[in-house]
C-alpha positions as CSV (number, residue, x, y, z in Angstrom):
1,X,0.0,0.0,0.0
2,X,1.3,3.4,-1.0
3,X,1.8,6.1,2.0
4,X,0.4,9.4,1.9
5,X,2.8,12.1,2.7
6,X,2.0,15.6,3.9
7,X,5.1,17.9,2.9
8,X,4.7,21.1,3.8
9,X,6.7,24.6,4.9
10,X,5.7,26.4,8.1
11,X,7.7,28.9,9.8
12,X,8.1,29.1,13.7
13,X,4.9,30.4,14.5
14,X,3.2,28.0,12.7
15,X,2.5,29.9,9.2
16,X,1.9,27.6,6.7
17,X,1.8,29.5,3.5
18,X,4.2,29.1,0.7
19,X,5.0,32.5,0.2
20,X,6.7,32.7,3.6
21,X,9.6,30.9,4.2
22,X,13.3,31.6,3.3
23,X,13.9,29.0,0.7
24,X,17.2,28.9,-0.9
25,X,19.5,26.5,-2.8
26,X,19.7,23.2,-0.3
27,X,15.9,23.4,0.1
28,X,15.3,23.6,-3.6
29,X,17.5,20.7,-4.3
30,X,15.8,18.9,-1.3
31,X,12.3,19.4,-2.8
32,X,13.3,18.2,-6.0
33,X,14.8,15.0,-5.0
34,X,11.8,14.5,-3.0
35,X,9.3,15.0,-5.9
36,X,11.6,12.5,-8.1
37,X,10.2,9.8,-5.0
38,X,6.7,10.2,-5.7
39,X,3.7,8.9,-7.7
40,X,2.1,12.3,-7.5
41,X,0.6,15.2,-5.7
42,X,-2.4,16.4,-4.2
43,X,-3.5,19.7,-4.5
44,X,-6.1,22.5,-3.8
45,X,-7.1,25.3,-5.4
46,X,-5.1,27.8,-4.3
47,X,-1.9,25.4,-3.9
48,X,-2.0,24.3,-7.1
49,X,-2.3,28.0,-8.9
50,X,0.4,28.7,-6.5
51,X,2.3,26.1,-7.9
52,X,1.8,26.8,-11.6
53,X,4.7,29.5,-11.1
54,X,6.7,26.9,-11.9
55,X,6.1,26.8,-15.3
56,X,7.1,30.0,-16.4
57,X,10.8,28.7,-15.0
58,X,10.1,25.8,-17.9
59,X,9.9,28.9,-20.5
60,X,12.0,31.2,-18.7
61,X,14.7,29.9,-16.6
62,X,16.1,31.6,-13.2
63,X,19.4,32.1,-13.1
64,X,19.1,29.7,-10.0
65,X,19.9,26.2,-11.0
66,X,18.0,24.7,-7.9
67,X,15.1,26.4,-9.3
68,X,15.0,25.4,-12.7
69,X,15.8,21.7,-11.3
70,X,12.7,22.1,-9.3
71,X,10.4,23.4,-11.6
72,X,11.4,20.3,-13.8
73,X,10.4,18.0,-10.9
74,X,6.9,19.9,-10.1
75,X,5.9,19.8,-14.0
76,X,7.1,16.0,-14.5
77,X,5.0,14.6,-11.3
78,X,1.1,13.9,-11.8
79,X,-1.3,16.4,-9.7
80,X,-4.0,15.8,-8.5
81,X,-6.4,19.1,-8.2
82,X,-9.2,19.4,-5.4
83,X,-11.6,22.0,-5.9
84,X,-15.3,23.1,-6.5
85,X,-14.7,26.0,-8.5
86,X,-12.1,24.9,-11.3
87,X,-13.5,22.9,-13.8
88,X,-10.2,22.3,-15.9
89,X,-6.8,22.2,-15.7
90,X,-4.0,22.9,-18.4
91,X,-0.7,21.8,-17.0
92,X,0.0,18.6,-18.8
93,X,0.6,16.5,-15.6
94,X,-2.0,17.7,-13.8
95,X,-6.0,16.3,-13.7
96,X,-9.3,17.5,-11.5
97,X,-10.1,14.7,-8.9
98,X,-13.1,12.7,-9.7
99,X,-13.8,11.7,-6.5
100,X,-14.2,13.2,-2.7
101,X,-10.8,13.1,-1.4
102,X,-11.2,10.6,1.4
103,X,-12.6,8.2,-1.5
104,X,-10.2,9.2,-4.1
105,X,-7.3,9.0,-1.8
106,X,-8.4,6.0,-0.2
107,X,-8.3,4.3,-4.4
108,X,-4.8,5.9,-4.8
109,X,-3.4,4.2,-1.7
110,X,-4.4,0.5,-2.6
111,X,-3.0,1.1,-6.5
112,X,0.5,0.0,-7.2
113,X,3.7,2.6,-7.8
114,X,5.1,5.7,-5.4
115,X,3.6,7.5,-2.2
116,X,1.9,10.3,-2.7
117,X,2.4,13.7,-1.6
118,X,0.0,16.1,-0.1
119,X,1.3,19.9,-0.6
120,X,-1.9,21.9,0.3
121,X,-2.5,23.3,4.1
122,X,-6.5,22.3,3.9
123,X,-5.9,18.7,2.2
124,X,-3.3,18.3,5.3
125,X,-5.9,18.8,7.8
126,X,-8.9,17.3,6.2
127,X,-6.5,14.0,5.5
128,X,-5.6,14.3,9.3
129,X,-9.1,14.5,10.4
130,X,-9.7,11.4,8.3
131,X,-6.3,9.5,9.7
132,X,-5.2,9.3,6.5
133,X,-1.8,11.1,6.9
134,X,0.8,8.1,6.9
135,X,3.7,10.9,7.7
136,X,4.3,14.8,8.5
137,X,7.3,16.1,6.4
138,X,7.5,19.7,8.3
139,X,10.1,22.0,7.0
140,X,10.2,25.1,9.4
141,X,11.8,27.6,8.7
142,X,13.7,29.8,11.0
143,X,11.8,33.0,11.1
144,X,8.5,34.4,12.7
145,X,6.5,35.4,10.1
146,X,4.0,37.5,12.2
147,X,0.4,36.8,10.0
148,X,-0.9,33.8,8.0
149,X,-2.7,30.8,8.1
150,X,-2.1,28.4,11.0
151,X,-1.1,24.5,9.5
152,X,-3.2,23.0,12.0
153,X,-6.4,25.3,12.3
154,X,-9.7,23.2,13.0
155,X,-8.4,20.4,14.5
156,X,-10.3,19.5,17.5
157,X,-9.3,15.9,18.2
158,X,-5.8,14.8,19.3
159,X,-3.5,13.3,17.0
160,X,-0.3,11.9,18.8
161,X,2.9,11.4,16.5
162,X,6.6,10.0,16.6
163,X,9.4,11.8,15.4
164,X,11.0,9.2,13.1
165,X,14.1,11.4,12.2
166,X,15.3,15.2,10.7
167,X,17.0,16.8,8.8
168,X,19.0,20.3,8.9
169,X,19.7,22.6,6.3
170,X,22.7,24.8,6.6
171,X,19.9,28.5,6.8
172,X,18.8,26.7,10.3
173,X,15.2,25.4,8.7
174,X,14.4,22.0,10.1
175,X,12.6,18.6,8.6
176,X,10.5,17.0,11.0
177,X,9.5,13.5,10.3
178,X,6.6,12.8,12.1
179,X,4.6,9.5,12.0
180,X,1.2,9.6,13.8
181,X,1.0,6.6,15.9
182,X,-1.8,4.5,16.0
183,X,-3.9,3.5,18.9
């Protein structure tokens, strides 16, 4: 069975936004290696027009290797888009979910191939209000961002994890690996 991992930036208040942050090189490089790992990505709305940044890099490229490297990775893994309000989507590897996302997740996890990734705040917390989060890839960054939505907003029940292991980037941002553990 394929794992569903949530992988996600926050800052040290708890910000969860991908405009905040202080990515740089390492990060980039991280992320991309990451996405190579995967079967695809889950999205929202707002994530994935975020996300479709990217593909100007594929036209235009930064000057920022670990940039254009990561824009390769975002375009070349499969999305999967959440939302009521888009009823298409151009990017090539990208396609509207069919389903709710407890069933449609549930059908990804039993089919063969790579874990998935979850990069959206709200499919995060509606995932871990359905305990379907199989593991909590937190990169915080080192800085207090000050305003901004909160990662775990609207959680009311207590979900209990296990570190599993880190990692440290040289800016001082942090991966937590966190497994929930089951009762």
């Amino acid at each position: 069975m394929r794992k569903v991992i949530a992988a996600i930036n926050m800052t040290l208040d708890g910000v969860c936004d991908h405009t905040a942050g202080i990515p740089d090189a390492e990060i980039h490089q991280h992320y991309t290696e990451l996405l190579g790992q995967g079967g695809g990505i889950l999205y929202g709305r707002t994530t994935y027009q975020l996300m479709e940044f990217w593909r100007t890099l594929l036209e235009n490229p930064s000057k920022e290797k670990s940039m254009n490297d990561f824009a390769t990775a975002i375009d070349k893994i499969p999305k999967i888009v959440f939302s009521r309000t888009i009823k298409s989507v151009d990017w090539e590897s990208a396609t509207l979910a069919k389903r709710d996302l407890e069933d449609e997740v549930s059908e990804l996890r039993k089919q063969p191939g790579k874990n998935i990734f979850v990069g959206s705040r709200s499919l995060i917390i509606q995932l871990l209000k359905l305990n379907l989060i199989d593991e909590l890839q937190l990169c915080i960054h080192p800085m207090v961002e000050g305003k901004g939505l909160p990662l775990f907003e609207d959680i009311n029940d207590r979900i209990i994890f296990k570190l599993v292991r880190n990692k440290t980037f040289n800016n001082g941002a942090v991966i937590l690996y966190y497994q929930p553990e089951k009762e």
